[in-house]
C-alpha positions as CSV (number, residue, x, y, z in Angstrom):
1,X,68.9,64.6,-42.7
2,X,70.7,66.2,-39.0
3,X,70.7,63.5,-36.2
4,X,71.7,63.8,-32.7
5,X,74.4,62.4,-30.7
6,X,73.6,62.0,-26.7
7,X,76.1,62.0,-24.4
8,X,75.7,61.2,-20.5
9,X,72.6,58.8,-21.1
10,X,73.2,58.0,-17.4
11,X,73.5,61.3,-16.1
12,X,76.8,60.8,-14.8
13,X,76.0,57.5,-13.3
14,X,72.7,58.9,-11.4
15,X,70.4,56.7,-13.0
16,X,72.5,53.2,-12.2
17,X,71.1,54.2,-9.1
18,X,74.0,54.2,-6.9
19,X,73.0,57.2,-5.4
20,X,69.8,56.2,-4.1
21,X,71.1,56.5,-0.4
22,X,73.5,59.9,-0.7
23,X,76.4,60.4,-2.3
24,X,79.2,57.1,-1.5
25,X,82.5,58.5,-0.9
26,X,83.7,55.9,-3.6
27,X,81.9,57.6,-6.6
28,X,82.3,60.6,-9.1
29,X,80.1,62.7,-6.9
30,X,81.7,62.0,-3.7
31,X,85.5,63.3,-5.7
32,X,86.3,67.4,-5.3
33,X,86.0,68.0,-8.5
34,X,82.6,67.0,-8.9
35,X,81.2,69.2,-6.1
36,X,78.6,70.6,-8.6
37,X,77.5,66.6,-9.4
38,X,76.9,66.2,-5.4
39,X,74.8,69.3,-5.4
40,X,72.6,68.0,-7.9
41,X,72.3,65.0,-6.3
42,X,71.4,66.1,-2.9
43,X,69.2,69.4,-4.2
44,X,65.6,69.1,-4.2
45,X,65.6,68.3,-7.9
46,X,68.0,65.6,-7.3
47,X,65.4,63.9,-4.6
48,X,62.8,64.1,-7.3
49,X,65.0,62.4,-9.7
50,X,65.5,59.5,-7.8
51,X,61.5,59.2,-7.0
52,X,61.4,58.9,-11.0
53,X,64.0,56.5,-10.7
54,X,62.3,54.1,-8.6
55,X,59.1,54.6,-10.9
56,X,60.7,53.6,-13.5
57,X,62.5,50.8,-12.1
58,X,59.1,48.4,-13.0
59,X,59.7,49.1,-16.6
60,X,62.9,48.2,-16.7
61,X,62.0,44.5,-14.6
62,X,59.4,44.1,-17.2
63,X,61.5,44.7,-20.1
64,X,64.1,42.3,-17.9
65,X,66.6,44.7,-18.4
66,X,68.5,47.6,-16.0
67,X,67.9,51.2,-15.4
68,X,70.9,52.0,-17.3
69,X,70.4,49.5,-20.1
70,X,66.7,51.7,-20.3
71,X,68.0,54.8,-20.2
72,X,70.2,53.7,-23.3
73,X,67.3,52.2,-25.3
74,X,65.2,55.2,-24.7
75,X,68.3,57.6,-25.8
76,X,68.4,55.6,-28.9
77,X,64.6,54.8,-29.6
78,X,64.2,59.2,-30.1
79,X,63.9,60.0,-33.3
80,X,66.6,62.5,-34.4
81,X,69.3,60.6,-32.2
82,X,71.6,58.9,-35.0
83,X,74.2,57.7,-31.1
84,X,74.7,58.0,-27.6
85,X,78.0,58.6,-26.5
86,X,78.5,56.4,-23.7
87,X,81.1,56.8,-20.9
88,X,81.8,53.5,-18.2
89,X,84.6,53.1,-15.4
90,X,84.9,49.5,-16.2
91,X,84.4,47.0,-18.8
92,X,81.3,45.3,-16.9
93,X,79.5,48.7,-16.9
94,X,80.2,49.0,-20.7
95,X,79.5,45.6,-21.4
96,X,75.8,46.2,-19.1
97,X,75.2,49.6,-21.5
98,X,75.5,47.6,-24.7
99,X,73.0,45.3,-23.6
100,X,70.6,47.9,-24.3
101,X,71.4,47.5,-28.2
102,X,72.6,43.8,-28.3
103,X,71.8,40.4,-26.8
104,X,73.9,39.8,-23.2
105,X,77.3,38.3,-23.9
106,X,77.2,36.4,-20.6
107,X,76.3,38.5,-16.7
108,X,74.7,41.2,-18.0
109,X,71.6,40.7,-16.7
110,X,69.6,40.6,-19.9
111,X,68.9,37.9,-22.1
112,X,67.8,39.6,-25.0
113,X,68.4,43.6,-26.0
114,X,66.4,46.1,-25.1
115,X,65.7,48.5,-28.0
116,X,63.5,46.3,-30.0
117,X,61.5,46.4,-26.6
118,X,61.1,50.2,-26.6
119,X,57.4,50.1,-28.3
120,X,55.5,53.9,-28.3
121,X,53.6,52.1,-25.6
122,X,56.7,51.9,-23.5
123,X,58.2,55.2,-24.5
124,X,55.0,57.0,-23.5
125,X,55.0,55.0,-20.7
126,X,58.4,56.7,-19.5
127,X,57.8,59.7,-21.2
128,X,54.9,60.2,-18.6
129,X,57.0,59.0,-15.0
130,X,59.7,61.8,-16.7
131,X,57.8,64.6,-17.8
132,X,60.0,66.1,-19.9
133,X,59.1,65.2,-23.3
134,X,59.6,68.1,-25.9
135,X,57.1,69.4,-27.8
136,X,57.3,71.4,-31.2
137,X,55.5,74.7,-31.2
138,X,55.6,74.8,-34.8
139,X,52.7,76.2,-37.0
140,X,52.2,73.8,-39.8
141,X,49.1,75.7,-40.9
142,X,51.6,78.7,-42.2
C-alpha cells in the first residue's frame, strides 16, 4: 500500500539531450551554482550516459515519442511509483512531459501518449541499454 514519487525523471534536463555536445553556456549546467551538474556531465560516467542516450533514442522514434516523454513513461510504468514530480523551464517543455501520459494537445511531437506504449517488452528493452534495474534479494523460502 506505499508508492513512490520520482522526482528529476530528466536528470536535470540530461536526458532531453541538450548536452550531447558539452555543456551550452545557456543551460542549468553551464550556471555557477550547478558546477556539481557540469561535473557529471563531463565525468566519465556522464559520457557513458549520453552513449545510453543515443541507444535509447530508437525506442523512443519507434514509440514516436521523445527521450524525455520516455523517460516519463518508464518513471511511471514502475511498479511502486504512484507520480513523478516533474520540473520544466517553460510551458512547451511541460506541455512535451505530459505527452508521456496524455494524447499531444497540438506540437508536441506525439500523436498519441506514451505509457500505454510502455509494454514489459519495451521496459526490458530499456531496462537492458540502462543497466540499472533493481533487484530484490529477498528470501521468499523463509
Amino acid at each position: 500500500g506505499v508508492g513512490a514519487m520520482t522526482w528529476s525523471p530528466l536528470a536535470c534536463g540530461i536526458i532531453s539531450g541538450k548536452y550531447g555536445n558539452g555543456v551550452p553556456e545557456s543551460s542549468r549546467a553551464a550556471l555557477k551554482c550547478y558546477q556539481w551538474l557540469k561535473e557529471k556531465i563531463v565525468s566519465e560516467e556522464g559520457r557513458k550516459q549520453q552513449v545510453k542516450l543515443k541507444d535509447l533514442s530508437p525506442i523512443a522514434e519507434r514509440l514516436g515519442c521523445t527521450l524525455p516523454q520516455l523517460a516519463v513513461a518508464w518513471c511511471l510504468r514502475n511498479e511502486g511509483v504512484s507520480s513523478v514530480l516533474l520540473g520544466s523551464s517553460n510551458p512547451e517543455q511541460l506541455i512535451e512531459n505530459l505527452g508521456a501520459i496524455q494524447a499531444s494537445a497540438g506540437g508536441g511531437g506525439t500523436s498519441a501518449e506514451v505509457l500505454p506504449k510502455m509494454t514489459s517488452h519495451i521496459v526490458n528493452e530499456i531496462d537492458n541499454i540502462l543497466g540499472n534495474k533493481p533487484y530484490s534479494k529477498k528470501d521468499y523460502r523463509s
